[in-house]
DOGU-45803 format. One line per field, with one value per residue: x, y, z of N, C-alpha, C, O in turn; residue in one letter; residue number from 1. Coordinates in steps of 0.02 Angstrom, whole numbers, plus 32768, in hexadecimal, padded with zeros to 4 digits. Example, Ala and Ser with C-alpha at 12.3 -4.5 7.8 and 13.67 -1.06 7.14 Angstrom:
2
nxx	(8294  8282)
nyy	(7EE4  7F90)
nzz	(8186  8162)
caxx	(8267  82AC)
cayy	(7F1F  7FCB)
cazz	(8186  8165)
cxx	(8294  8285)
cyy	(7F5B  8002)
czz	(8186  818A)
oxx	(82C8  829E)
oyy	(7F5A  8039)
ozz	(81A7  8192)
rest	(A  S)
nr	(1  2)
//
This chain:
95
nxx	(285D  27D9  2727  26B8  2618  25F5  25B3  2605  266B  26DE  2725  27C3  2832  28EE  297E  2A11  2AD6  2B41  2B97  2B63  2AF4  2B33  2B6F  2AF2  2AC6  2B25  2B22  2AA4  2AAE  2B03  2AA5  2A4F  29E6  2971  298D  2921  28F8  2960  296C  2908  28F5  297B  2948  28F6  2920  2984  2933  28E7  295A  296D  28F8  28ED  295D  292C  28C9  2918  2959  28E3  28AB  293B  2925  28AB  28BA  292A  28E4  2886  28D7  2932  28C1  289D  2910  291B  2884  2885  282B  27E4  283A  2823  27E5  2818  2892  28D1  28F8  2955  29A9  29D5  29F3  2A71  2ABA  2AB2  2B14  2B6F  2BA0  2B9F  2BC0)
nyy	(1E55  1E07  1E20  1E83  1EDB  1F79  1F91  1F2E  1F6E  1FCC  208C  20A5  210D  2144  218D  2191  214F  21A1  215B  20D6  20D5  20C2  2055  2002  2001  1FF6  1F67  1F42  1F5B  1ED7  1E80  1E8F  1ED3  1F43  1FDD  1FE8  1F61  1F2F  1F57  1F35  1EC2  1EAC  1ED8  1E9E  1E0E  1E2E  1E5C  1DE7  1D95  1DD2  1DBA  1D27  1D1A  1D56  1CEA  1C85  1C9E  1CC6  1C3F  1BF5  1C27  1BFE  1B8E  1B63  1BA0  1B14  1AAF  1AE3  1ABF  1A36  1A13  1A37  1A1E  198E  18F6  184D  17D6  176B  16C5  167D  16D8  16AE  1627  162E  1678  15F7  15A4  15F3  15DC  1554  153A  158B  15A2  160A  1695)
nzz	(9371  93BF  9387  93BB  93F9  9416  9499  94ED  9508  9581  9585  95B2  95ED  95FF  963B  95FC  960D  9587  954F  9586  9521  94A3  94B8  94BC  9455  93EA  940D  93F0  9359  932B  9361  92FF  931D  9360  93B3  9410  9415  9441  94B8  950A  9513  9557  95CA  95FE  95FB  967D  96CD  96F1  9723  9797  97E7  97DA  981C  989E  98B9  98D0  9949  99AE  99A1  99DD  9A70  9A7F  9A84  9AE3  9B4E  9B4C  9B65  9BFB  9C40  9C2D  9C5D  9CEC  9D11  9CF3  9C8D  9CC6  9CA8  9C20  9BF8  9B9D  9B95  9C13  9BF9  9B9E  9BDF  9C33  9BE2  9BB8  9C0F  9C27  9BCC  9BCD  9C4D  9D03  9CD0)
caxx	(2849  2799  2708  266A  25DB  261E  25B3  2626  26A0  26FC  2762  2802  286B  2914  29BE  2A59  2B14  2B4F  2BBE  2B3C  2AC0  2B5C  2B78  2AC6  2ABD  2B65  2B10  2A71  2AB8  2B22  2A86  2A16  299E  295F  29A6  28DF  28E9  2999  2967  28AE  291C  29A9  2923  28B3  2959  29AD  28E6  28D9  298B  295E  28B6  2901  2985  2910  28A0  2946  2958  28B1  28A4  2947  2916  286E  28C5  2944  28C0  2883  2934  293E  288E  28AD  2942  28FB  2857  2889  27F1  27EE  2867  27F4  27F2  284C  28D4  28F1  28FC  297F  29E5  29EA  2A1C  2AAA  2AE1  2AC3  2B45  2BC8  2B9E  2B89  2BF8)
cayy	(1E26  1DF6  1E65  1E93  1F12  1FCA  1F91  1F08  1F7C  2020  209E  20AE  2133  2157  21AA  2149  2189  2194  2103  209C  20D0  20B7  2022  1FE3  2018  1FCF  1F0F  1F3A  1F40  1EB6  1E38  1E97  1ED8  1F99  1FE6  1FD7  1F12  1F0A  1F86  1F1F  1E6A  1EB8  1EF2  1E4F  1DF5  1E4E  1E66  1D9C  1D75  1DF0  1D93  1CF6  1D13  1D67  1CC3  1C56  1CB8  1CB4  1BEB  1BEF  1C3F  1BD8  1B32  1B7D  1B82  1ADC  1A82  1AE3  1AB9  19FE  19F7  1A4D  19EB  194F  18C0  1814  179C  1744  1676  1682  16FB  1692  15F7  1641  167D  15BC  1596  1607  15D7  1516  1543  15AC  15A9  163A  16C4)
cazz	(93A5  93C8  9388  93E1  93F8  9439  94E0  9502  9514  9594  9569  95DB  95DA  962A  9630  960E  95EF  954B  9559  957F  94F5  9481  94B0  94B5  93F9  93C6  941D  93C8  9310  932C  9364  92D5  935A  9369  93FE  9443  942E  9471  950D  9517  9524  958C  9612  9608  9633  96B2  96FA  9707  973C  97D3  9811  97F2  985D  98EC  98C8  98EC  999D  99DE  99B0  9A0B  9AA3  9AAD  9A97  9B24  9B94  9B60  9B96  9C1F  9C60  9C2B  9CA4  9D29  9D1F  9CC2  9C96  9CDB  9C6C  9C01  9BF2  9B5E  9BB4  9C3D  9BD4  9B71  9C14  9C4F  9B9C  9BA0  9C5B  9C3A  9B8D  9BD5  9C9C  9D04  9CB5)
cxx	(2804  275C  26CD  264F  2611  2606  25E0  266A  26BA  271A  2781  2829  28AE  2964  29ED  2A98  2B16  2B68  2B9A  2B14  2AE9  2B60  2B36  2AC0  2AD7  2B4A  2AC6  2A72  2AD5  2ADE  2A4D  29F2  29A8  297C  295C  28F4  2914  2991  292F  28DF  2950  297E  28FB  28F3  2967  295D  28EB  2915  2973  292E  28C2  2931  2975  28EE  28E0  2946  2932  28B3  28DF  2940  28C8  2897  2910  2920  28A7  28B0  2929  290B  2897  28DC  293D  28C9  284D  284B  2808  280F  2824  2803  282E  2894  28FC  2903  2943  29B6  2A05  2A13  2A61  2ACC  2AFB  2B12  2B88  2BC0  2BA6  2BD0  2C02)
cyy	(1E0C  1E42  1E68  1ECF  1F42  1FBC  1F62  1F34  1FB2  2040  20B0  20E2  2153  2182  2181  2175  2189  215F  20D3  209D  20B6  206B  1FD9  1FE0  1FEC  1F74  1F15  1F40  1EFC  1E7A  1E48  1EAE  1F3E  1FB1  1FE3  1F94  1EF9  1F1F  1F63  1ED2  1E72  1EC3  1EA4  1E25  1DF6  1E44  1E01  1D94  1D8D  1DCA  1D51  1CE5  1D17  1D1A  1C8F  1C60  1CB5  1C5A  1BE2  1BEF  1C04  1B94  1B3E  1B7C  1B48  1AAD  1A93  1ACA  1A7E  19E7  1A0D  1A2F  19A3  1902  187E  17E9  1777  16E0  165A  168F  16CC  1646  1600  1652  1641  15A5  15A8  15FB  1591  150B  1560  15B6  15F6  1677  16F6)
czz	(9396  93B8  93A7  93E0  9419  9492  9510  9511  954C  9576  95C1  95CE  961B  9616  9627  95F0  95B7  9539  954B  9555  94BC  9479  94B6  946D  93E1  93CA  93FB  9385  9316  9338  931E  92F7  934E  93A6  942B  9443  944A  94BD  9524  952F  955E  95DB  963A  962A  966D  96FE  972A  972C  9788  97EA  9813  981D  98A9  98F1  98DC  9949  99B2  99D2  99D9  9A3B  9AB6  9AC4  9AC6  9B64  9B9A  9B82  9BC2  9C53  9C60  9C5E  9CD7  9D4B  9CFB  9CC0  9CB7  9CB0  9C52  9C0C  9BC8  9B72  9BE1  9C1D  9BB3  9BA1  9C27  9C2C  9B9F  9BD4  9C49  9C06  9BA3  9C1D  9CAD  9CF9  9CE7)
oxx	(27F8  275F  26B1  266F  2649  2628  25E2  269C  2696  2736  2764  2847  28A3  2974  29F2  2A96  2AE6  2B4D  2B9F  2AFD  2AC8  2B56  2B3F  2AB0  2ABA  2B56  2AAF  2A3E  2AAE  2AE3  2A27  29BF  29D6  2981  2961  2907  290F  29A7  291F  28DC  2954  2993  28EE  28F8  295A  2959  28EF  2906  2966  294A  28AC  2934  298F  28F1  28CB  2939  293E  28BE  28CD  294F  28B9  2898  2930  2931  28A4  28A6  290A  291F  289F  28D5  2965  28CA  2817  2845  2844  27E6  27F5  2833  285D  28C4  2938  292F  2967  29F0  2A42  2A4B  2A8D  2B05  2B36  2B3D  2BC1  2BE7  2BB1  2C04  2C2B)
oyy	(1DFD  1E7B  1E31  1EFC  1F33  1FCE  1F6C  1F17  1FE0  2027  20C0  20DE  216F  218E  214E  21A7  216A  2136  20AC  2064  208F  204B  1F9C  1FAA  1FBD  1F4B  1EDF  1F2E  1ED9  1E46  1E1C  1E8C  1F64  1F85  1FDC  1F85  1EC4  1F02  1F75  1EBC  1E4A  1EB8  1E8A  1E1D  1DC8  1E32  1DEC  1D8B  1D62  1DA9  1D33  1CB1  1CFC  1D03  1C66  1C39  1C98  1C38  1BC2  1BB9  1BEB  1B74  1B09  1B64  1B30  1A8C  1A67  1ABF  1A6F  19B5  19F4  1A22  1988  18DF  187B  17D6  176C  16CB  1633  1669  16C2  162E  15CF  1641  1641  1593  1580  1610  1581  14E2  1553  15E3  1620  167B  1723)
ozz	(935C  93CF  93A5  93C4  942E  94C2  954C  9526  953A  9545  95F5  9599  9651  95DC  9648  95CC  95A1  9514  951C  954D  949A  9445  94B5  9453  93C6  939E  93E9  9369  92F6  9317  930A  92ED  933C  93D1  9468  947B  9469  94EF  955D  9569  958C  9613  9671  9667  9694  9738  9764  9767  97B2  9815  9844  983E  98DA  992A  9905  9976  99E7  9A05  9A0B  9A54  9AED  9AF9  9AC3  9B9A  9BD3  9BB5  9BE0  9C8D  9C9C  9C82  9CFF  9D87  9CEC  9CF2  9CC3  9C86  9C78  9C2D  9BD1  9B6A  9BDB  9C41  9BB2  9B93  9C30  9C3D  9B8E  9BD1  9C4F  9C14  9B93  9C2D  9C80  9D1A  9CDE)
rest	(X  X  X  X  X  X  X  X  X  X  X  X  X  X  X  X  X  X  X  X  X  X  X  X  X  X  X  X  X  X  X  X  X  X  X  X  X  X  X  X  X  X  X  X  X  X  X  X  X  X  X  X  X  X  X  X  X  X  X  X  X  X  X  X  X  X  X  X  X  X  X  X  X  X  X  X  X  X  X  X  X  X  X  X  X  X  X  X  X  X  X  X  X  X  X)
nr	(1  2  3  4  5  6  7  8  9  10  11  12  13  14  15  16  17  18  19  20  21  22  23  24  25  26  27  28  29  30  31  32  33  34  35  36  37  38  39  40  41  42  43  44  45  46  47  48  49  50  51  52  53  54  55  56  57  58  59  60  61  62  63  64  65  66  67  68  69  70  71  72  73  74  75  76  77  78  79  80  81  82  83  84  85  86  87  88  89  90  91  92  93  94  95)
//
């Protein structure tokens, strides 16, 4: 992968079944990778997919309360807006 200083780096350590070390091995000859750079890429992944998903749900949730605040307290039609309502009344009358 990428090389850098020893401070750029942690060590991690964990348990995993056999299975799964097996079969981390077996996908880390197969791309060329060490089982560190396939277990260092597999984590960085899995790490991002997770925070980008929480960062999908909170921007949901805010722009949830924006809508709902918008139609609860909705602004004054603009010039523009109402211009464009007459437009579409004087075009297809009132629907």
């Amino acid at each position: 992968m990428h090389h850098e200083t020893h401070a750029n780096y942690a060590r991690l350590s964990c348990r995993v079944s056999a299975r799964i070390k097996r079969q981390a091995e077996e996908a880390a000859a197969l791309l060329g990778l060490s089982i560190t750079d396939f277990t260092e890429s597999a984590l960085a992944d899995k790490a991002q997919a997770v925070l980008e998903g929480q960062a999908r749900i909170a921007l949901s949730e805010r722009d949830f309360e924006r809508f709902v605040l918008a139609l609860e307290q909705p602004r004054a039609p603009t010039e523009a807006l109402k211009k464009a309502a007459r437009d579409f009344d004087d075009q297809h009358g009132d629907v």
